[in-house]
C-alpha positions as a Markdown table, in Angstrom:
| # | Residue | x | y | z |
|---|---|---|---|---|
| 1 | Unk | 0.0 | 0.0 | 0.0 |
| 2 | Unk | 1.1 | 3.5 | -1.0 |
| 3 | Unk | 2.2 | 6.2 | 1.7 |
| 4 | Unk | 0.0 | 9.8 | 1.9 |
| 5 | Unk | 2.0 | 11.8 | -0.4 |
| 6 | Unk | 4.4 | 9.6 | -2.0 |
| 7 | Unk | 3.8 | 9.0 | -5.9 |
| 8 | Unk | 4.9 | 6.1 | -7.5 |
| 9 | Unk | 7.2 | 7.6 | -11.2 |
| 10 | Unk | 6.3 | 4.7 | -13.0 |
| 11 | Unk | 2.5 | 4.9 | -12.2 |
| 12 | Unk | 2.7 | 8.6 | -12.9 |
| 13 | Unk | 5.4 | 10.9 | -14.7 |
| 14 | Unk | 4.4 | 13.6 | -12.6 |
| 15 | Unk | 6.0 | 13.3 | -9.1 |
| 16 | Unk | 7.1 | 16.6 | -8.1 |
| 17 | Unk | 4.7 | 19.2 | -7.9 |
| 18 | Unk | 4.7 | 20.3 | -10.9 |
| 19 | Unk | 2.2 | 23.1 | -12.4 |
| 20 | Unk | 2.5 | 23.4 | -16.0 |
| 21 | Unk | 0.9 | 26.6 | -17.4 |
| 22 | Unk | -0.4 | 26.4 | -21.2 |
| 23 | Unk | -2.0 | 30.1 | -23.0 |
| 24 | Unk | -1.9 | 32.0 | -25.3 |
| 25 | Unk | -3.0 | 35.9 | -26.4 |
| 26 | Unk | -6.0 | 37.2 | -28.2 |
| 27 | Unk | -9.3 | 38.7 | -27.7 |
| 28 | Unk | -12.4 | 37.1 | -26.3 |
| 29 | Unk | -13.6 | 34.5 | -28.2 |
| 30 | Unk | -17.0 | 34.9 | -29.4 |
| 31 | Unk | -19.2 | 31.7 | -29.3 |
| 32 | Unk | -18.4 | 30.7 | -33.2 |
| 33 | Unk | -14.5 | 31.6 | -31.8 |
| 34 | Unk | -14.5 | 29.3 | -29.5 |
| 35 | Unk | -16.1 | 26.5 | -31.2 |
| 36 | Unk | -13.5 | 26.7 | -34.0 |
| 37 | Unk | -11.7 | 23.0 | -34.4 |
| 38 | Unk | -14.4 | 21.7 | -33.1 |
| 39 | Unk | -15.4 | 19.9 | -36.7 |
| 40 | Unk | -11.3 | 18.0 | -36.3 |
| 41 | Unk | -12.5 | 16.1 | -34.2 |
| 42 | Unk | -16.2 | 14.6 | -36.0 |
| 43 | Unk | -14.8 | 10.7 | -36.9 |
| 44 | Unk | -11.7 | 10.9 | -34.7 |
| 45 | Unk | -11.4 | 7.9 | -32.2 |
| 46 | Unk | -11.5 | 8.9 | -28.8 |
| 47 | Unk | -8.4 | 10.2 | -27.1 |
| 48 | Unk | -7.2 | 11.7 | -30.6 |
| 49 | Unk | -5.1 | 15.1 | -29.8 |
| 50 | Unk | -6.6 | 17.8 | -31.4 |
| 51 | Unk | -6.1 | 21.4 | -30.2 |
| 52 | Unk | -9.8 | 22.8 | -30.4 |
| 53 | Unk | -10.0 | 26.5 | -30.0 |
| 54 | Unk | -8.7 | 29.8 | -31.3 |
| 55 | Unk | -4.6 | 30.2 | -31.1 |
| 56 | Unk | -3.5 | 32.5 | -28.8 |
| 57 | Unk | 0.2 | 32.2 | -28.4 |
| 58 | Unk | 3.0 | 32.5 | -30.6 |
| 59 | Unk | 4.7 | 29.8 | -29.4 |
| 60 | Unk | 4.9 | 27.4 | -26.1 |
| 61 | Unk | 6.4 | 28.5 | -23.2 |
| 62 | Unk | 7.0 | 26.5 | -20.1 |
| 63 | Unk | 8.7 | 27.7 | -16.5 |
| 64 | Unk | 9.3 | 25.9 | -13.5 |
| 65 | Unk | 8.8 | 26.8 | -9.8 |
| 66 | Unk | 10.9 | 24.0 | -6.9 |
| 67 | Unk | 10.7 | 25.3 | -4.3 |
| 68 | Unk | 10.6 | 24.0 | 0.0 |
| 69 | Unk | 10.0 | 25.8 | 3.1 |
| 70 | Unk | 13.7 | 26.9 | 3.1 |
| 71 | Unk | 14.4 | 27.2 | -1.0 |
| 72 | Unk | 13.1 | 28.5 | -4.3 |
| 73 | Unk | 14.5 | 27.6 | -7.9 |
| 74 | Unk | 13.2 | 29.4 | -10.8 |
| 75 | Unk | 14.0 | 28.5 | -14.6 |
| 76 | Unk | 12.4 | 28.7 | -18.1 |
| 77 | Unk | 12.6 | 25.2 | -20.1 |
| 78 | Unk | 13.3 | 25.3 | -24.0 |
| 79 | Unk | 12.0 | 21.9 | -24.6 |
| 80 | Unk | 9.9 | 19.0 | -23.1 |
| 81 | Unk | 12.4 | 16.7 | -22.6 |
| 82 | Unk | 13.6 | 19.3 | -19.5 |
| 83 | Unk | 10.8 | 18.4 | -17.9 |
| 84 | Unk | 12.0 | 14.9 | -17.0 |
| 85 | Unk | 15.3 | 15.8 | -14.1 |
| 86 | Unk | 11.6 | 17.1 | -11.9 |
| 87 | Unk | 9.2 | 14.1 | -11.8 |
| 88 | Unk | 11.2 | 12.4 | -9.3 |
| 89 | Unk | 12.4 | 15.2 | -6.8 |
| 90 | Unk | 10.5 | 15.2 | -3.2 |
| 91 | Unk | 10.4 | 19.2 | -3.3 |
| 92 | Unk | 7.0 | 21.0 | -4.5 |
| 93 | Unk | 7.1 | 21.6 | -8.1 |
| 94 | Unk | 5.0 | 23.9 | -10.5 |
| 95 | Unk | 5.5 | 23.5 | -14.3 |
| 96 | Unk | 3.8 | 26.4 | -16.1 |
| 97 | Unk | 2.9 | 26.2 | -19.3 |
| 98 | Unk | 1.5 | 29.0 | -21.9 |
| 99 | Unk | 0.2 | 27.6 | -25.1 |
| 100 | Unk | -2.1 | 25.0 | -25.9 |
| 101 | Unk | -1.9 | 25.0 | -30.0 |
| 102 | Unk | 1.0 | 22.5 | -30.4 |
| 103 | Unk | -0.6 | 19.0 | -29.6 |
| 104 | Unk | 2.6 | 17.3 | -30.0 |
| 105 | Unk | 4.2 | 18.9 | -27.1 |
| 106 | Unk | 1.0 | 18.2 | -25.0 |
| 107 | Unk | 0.9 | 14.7 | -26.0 |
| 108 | Unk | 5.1 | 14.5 | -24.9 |
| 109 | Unk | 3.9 | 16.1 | -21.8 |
| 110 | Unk | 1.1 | 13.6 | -20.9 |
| 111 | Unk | 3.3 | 10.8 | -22.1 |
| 112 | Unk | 5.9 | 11.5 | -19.6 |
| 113 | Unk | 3.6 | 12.3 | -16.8 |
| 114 | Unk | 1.3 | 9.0 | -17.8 |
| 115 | Unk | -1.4 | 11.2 | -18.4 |
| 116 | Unk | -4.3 | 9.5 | -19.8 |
| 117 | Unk | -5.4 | 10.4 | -23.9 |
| 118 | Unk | -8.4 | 11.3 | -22.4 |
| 119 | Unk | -7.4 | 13.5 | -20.0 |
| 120 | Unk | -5.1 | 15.0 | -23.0 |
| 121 | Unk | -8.0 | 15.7 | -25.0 |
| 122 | Unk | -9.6 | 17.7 | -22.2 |
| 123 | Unk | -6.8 | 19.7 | -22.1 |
| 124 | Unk | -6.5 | 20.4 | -25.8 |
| 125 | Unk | -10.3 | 21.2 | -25.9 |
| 126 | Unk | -10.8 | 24.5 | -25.0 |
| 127 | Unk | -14.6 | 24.7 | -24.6 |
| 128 | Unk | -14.2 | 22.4 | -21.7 |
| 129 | Unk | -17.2 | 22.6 | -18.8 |
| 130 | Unk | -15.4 | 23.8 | -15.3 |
| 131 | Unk | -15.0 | 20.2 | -13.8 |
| 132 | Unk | -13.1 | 17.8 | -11.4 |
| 133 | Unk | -12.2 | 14.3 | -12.1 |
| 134 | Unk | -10.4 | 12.1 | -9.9 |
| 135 | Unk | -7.7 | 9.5 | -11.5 |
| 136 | Unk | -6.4 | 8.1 | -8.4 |
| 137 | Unk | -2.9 | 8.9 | -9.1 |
| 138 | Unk | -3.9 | 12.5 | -10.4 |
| 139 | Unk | -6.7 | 15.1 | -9.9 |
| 140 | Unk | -7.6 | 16.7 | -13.1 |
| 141 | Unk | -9.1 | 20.0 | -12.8 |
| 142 | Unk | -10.5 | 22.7 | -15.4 |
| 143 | Unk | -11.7 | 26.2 | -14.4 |
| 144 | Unk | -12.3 | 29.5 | -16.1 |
| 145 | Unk | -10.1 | 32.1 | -15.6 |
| 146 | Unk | -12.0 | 35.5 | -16.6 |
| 147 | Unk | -11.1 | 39.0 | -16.3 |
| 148 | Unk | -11.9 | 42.3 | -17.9 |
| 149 | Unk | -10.3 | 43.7 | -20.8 |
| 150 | Unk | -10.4 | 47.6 | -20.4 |
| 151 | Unk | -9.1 | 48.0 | -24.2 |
| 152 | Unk | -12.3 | 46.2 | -25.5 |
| 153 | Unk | -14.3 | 47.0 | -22.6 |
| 154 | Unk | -15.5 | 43.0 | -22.8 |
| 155 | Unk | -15.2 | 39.9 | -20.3 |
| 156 | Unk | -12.1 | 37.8 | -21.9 |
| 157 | Unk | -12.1 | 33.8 | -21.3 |
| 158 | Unk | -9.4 | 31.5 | -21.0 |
| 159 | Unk | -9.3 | 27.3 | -19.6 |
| 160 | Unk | -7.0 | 26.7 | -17.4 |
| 161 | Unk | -6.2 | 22.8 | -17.0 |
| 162 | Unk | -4.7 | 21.4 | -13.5 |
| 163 | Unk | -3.1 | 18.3 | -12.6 |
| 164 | Unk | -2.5 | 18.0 | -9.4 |
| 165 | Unk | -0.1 | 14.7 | -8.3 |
| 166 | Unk | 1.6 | 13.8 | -5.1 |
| 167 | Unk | 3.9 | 16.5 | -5.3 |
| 168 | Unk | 3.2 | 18.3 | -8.7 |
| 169 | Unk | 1.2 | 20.5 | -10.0 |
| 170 | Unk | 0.5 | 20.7 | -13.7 |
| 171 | Unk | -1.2 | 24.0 | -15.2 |
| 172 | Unk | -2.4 | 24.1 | -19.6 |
| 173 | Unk | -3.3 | 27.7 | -20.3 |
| 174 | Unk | -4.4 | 28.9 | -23.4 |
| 175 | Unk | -2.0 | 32.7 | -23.6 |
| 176 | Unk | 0.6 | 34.1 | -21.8 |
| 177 | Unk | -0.4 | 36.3 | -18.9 |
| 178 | Unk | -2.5 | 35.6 | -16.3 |
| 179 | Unk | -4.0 | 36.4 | -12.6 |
| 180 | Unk | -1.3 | 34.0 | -11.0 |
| 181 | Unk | 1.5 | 36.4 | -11.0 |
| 182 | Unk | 0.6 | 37.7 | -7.1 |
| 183 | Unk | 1.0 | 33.8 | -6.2 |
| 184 | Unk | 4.2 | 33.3 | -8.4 |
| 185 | Unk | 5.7 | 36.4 | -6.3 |
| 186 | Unk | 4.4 | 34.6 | -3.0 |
| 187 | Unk | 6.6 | 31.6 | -3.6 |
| 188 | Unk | 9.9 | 33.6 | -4.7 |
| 189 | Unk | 9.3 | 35.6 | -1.2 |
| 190 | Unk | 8.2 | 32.6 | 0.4 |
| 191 | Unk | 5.2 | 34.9 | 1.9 |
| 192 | Unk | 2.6 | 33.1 | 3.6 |
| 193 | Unk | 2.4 | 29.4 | 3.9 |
| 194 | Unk | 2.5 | 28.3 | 0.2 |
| 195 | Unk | 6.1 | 27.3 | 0.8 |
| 196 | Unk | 5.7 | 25.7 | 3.9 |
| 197 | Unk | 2.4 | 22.8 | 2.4 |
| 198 | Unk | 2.2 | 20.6 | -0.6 |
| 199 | Unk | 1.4 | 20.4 | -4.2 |
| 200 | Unk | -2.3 | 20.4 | -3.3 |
| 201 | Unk | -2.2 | 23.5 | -1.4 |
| 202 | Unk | -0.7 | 25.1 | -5.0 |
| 203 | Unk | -3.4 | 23.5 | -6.5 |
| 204 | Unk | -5.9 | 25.2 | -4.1 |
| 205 | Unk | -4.2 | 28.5 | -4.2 |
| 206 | Unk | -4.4 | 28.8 | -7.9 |
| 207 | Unk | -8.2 | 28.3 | -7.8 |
| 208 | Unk | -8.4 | 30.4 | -5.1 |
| 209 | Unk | -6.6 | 33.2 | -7.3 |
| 210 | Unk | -9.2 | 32.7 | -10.0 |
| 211 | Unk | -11.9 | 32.7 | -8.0 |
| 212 | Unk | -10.8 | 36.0 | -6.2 |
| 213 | Unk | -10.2 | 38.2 | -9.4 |
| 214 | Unk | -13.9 | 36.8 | -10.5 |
| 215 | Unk | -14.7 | 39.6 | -7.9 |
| 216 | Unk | -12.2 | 42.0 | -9.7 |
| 217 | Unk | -14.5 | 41.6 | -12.7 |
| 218 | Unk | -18.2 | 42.0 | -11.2 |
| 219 | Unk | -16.6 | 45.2 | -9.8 |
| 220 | Unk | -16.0 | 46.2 | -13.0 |
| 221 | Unk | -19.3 | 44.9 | -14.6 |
| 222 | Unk | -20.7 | 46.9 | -11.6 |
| 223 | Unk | -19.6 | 50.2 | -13.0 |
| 224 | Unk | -20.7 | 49.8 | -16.3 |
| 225 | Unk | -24.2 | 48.8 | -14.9 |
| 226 | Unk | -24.0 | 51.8 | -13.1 |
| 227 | Unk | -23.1 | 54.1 | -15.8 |
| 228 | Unk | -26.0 | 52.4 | -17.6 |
| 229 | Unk | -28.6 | 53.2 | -15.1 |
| 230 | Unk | -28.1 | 56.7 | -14.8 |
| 231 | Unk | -28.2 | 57.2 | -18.8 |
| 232 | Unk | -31.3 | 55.2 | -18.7 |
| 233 | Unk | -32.7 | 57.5 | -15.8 |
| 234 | Unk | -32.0 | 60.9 | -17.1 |
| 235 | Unk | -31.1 | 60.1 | -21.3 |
| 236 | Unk | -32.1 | 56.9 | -22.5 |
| 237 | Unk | -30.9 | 56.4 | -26.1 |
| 238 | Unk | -30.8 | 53.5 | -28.8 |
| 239 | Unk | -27.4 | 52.9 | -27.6 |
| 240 | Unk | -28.1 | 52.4 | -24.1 |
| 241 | Unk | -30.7 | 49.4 | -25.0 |
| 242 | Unk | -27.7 | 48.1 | -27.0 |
| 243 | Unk | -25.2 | 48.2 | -23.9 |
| 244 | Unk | -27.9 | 46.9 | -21.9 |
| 245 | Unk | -28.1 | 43.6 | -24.3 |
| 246 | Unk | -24.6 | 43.3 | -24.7 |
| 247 | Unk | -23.8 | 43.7 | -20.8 |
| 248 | Unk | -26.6 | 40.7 | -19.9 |
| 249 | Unk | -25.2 | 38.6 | -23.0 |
| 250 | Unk | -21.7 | 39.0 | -20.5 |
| 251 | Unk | -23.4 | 38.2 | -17.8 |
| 252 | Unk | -24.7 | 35.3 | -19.1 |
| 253 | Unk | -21.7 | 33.6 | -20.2 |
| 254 | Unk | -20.4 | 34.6 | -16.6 |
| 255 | Unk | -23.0 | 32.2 | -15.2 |
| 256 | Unk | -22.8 | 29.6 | -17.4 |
| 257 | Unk | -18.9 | 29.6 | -16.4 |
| 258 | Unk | -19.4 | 30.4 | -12.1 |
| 259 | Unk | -22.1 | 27.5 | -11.8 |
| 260 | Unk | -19.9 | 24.6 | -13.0 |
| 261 | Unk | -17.3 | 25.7 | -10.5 |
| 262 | Unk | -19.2 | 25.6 | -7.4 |
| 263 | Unk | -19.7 | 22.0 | -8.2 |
| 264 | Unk | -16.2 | 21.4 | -9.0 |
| 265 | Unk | -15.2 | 23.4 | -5.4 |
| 266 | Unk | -17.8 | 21.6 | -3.8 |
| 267 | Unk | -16.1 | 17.6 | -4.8 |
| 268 | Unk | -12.6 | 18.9 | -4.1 |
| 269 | Unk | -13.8 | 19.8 | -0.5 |
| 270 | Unk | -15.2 | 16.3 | -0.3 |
| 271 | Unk | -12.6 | 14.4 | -2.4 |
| 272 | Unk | -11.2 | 11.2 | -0.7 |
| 273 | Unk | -8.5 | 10.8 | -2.8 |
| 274 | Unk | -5.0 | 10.7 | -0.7 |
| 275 | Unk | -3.5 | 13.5 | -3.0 |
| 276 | Unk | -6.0 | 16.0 | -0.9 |
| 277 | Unk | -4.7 | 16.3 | 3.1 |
| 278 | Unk | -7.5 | 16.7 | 5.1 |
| 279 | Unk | -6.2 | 20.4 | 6.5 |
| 280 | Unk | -7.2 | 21.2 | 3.1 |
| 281 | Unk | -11.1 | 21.4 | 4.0 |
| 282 | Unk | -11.0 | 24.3 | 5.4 |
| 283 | Unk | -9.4 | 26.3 | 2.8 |
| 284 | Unk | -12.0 | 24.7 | 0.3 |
| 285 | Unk | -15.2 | 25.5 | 2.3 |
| 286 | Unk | -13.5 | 29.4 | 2.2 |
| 287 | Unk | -12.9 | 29.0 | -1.2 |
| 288 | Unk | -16.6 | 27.6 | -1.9 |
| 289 | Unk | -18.4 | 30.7 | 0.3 |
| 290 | Unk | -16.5 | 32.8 | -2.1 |
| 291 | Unk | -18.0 | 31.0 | -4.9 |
| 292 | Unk | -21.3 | 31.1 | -3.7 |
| 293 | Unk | -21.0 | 35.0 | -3.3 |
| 294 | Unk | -20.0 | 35.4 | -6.8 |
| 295 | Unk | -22.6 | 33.7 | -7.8 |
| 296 | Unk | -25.2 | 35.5 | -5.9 |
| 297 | Unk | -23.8 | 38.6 | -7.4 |
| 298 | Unk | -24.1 | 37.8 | -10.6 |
| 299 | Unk | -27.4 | 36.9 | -10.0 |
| 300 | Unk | -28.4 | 40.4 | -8.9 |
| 301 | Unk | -26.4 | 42.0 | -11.3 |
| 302 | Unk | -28.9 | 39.4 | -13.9 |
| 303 | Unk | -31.7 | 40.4 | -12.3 |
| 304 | Unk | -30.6 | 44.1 | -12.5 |
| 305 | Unk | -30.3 | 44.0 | -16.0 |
| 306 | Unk | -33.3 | 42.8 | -16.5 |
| 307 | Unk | -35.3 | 45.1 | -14.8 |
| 308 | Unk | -33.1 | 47.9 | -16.3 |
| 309 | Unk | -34.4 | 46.7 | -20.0 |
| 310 | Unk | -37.6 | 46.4 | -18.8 |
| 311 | Unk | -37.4 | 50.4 | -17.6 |
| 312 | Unk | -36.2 | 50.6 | -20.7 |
| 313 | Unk | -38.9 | 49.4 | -22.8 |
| 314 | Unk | -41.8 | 51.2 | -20.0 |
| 315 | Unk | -39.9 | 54.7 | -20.7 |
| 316 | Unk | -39.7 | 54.6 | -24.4 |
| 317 | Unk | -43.5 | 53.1 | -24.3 |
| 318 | Unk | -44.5 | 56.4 | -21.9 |
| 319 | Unk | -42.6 | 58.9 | -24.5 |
| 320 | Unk | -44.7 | 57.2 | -27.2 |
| 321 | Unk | -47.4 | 57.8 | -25.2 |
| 322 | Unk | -46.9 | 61.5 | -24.1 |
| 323 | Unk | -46.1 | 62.2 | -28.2 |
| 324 | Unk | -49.4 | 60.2 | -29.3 |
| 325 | Unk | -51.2 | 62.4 | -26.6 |
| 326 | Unk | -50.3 | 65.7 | -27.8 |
| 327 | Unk | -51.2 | 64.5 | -31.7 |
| 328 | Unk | -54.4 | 63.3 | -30.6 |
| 329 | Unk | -55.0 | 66.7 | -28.7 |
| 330 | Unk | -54.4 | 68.5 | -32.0 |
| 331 | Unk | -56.1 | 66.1 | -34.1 |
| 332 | Unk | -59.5 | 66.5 | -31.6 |
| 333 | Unk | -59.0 | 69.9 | -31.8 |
| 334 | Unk | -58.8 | 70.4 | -35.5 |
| 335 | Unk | -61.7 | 67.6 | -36.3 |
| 336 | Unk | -64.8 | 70.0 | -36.2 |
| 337 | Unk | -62.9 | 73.2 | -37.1 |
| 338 | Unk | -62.0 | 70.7 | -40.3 |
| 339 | Unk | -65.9 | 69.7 | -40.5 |
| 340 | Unk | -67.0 | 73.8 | -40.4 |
| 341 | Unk | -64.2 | 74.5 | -43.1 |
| 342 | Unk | -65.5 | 71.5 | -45.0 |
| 343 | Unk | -69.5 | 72.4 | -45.0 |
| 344 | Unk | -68.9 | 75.9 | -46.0 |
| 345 | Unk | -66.0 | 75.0 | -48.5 |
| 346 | Unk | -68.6 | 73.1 | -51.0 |
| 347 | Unk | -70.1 | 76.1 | -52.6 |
| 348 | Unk | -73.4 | 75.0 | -53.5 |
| 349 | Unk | -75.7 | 77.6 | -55.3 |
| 350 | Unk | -78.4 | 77.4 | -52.6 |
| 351 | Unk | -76.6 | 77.6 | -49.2 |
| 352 | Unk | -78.2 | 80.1 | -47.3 |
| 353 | Unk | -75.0 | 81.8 | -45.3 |
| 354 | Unk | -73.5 | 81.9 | -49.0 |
| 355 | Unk | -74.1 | 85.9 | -49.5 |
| 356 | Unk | -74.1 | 87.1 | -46.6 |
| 357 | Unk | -72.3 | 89.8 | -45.6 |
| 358 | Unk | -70.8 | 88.8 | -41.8 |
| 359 | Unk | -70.8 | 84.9 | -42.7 |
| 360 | Unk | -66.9 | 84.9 | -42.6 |
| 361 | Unk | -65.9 | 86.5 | -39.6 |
| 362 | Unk | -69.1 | 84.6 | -37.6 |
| 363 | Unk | -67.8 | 81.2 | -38.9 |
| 364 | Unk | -64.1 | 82.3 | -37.9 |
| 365 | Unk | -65.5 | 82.9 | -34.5 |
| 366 | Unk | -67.5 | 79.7 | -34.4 |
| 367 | Unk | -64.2 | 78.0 | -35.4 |
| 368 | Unk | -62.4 | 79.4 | -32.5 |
| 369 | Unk | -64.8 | 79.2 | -29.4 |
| 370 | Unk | -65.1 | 75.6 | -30.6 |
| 371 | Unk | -61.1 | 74.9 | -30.5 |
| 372 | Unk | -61.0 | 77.1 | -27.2 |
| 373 | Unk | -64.2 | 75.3 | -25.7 |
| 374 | Unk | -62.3 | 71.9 | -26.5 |
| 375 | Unk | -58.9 | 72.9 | -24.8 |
| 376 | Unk | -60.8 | 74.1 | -21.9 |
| 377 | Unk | -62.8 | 70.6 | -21.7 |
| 378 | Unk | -59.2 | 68.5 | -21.8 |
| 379 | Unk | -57.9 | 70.9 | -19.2 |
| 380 | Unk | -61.0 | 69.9 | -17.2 |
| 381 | Unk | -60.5 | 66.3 | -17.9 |
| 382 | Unk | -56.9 | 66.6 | -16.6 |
| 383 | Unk | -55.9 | 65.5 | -20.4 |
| 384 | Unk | -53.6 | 68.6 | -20.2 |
């Protein structure tokens, strides 16, 4: 029977903790964007390595944290095979990968750390669902990392792919850059207690750091609905119905992404597997509240939008209504002063006022105490 913490290298090519990052750079993918690939893979047999997604990086970088309580060791790999001198060290490793559009590398990768073709795939398939799935010797986790792009003024999306071992932690991002750099700084410092637990600590801590910039972003998604509900109070315009749709669309996409991760919180707080130490729990119910109150925000900020289009729609509809008012005003006004002009406008031979002599300026006055008598009936009404 295996010990708590010890991983067995031929079992699993990923013995150190080792956190391999994998992205890539571009803008937010649109729903066609990040379906692209997809079509590859129709008559494929399972397990077939095909990078599905948009290509963000120019090419695949990969750096290496080792660290213990008392050191840290920092390098950049050129190559795959470098990889191999950390699967069997007892230290805390993080292998960090950007760039997920080279297959073959993946597939040397997974080879080396006996990763399953599945679980390969997975990574390679950017449209992945937020999920947890436990492989005894290895924890594969996907999450969503999200954060606000101020040049576009949009919600960008990338996966992020963790395998967490006995000692290693593996990270697949699609582009360079990321929210982890506070973390990163943590271990050179050796600031707080990332230095002093395991690989699944890392693991946690990355999460953690996605899940704490999600509140960076509904900050930010918070001022624009802001901004949009004072234009809608005091200047709605065809633009501001067109941020309002494109806001929920955000929104929308934010939930499908937050409610998948509660769930895969939720089974790393209750995992059993022996790569998870049971001081871990706490962290993860933490981490899980946090979820749940991103969540709940989103939420309002849904239901927010929703009644903000709806004000929307009831203040256009009451400017309609003021404008059809005042024409129908004018045209009850102008209905009999029309019929008078149109009696006495037909000229017939025998009409008596014909050849009169004050049958002008009597009808004039006619035509006038009935437009007056009328405005002073609406004004009684309260039509006015």
């Amino acid at each position: 029977m295996r010990k708590k913490g010890v991983l067995n290298i031929q079992s699993l090519s990923v013995q150190p903790a080792v956190f391999i990052e994998l992205q890539e750079g571009g803008k937010v993918m649109s729903v066609l964007a990040r379906m692209k690939g997809t079509a590859k893979k129709v008559g494929l047999p399972p397990g077939t390595l095909v990078h599905v997604g948009e290509r963000k990086a120019e090419k695949v970088r990969m750096r290496v944290f080792e660290y213990n309580a008392d050191t840290c060791h920092e390098r950049e790999l050129e190559n795959s095979e470098e990889c191999h001198p950390f699967r069997g060290t007892t230290s805390v490793t993080w292998l960090n990968i950007d760039g997920l559009h080279e297959p073959e590398i993946i597939e040397k990768i997974g080879y080396h750390f006996n990763l399953h073709p599945l679980v390969q795939e997975d990574i390679l398939h950017t449209n992945q669902r937020p999920k947890m799935e436990d492989h005894e010797e290895y924890i594969l986790i996907v999450v969503r990392m999200l954060y606000y792009d101020q040049e576009t003024d949009a919600v960008k999306s990338e996966q992020v792919s963790i395998i967490l071992g006995a000692h290693c932690v593996i990270s697949f991002q699609e582009l360079e850059g990321d929210v982890f750099d506070p973390l990163r700084e943590r271990i050179r410092q050796g600031k707080g207690k990332i230095r002093k637990l395991g690989a699944d600590y890392l693991a946690y801590a990355l999460i953690d750091m996605v899940v704490d910039h999600y509140f960076v972003l509904l900050e930010k998604l918070g001022e624009r609905i802001a901004v949009l509900e004072d234009e809608l109070t005091f200047n709605p315009r065809q633009h501001t119905i067109q941020a309002i749709h494109s806001l929920k669309q955000e929104i929308v996409f934010l939930r499908k992404s937050l409610w998948p991760m509660r769930e895969v919180i939720n089974s790393l707080s209750r995992s059993e597997s022996p790569l998870i130490s049971h001081e871990l729990s706490l962290y993860t119910r933490d981490l899980y509240d946090h979820t749940i109150q991103v969540i709940d925000a989103v939420e309002t900020y849904q239901d927010l939008l929703s009644g903000m289009l709806e004000l929307y729609l009831s203040s256009m509809s009451n400017k309609m209504n003021e404008v059809m008012k005042v024409l129908t005003i004018f045209a009850s006004i102008f209905i009999p002063l029309t019929f008078l002009a149109g009696i006495y406008g037909m000229n017939f031979e025998f009409m008596p006022e014909l050849k009169w002599r004050w049958s002008y300026p009597v009808l004039l006055c006619c035509m006038c105490a009935a437009g007056v008598g009328m405005l002073a009936f609406f004004k009684r009404k309260k039509w006015l």
